[in-house]
C-alpha positions in Angstrom: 35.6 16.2 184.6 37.2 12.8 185.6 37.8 11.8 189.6 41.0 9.3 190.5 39.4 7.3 192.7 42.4 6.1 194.5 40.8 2.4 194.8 39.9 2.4 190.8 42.1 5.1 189.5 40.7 7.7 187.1 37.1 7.7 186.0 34.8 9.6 184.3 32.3 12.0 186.9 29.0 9.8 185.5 30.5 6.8 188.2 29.9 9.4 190.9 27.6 10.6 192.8 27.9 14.3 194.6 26.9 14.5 198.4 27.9 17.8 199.6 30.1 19.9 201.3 32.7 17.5 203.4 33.9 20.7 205.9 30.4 20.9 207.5 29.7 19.1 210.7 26.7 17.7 211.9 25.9 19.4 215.8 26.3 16.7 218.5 23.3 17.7 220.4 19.6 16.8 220.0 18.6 19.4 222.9 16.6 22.4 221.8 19.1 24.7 223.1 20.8 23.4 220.1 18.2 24.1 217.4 20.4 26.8 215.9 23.4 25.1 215.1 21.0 22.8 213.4 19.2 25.3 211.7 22.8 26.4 209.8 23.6 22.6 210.1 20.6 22.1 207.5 20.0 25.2 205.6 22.9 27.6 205.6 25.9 26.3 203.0 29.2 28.9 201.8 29.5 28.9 198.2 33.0 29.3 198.3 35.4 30.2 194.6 38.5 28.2 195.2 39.8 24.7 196.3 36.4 23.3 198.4 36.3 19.7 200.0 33.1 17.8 198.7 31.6 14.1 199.6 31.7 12.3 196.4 30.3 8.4 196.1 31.8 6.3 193.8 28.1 5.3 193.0 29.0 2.8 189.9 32.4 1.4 190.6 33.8 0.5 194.1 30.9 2.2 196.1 33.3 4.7 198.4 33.3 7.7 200.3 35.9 10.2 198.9 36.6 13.6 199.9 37.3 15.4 196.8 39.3 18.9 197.0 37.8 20.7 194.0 38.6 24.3 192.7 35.4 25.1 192.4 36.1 28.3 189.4 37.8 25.8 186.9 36.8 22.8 188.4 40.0 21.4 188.5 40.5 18.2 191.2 43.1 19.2 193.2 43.2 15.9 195.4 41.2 12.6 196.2 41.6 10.9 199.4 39.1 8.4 201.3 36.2 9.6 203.7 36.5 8.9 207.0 40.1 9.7 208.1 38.5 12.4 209.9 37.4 14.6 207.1 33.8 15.7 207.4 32.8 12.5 208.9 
């Protein structure tokens, strides 16, 4: 599998680093009224078939974020974009 990183261009997927699941959001709240949103927050993940956004690190090249949209049957990238545009961050 390669990744286009779109600050490097394409590279091979030992540069990167997987860091999970970029639709979930962490809950706001620290209260114990919200201990069960943090419960699914930590423990309860989809495992989806199909296009999935993931966190991805470009670990050994330019060291950033990227949301990577990955079918996750054939794993075929379907797009790379930067973290932090508002996708799961």
């Amino acid at each position: 599998m390669r990744i286009k990183c779109p600050y490097c261009g394409e590279r091979a997927l030992e540069e990167f680093t997987y860091r999970g699941d970029a639709t979930v959001r962490r809950p706001e709240s620290l209260d114990r009224s919200a201990a069960e949103a943090w419960t699914e927050y930590v423990y309860l993940r989809d495992n989806p078939a199909g296009p999935h956004k993931e966190h991805w690190h470009h670990s050994a090249g330019c060291h950033s974020w990227l949301v990577v949209t990955r079918d996750t049957r054939t794993h075929e990238i379907v797009a790379v974009e930067f973290a932090g545009n508002g996708e799961g961050t």
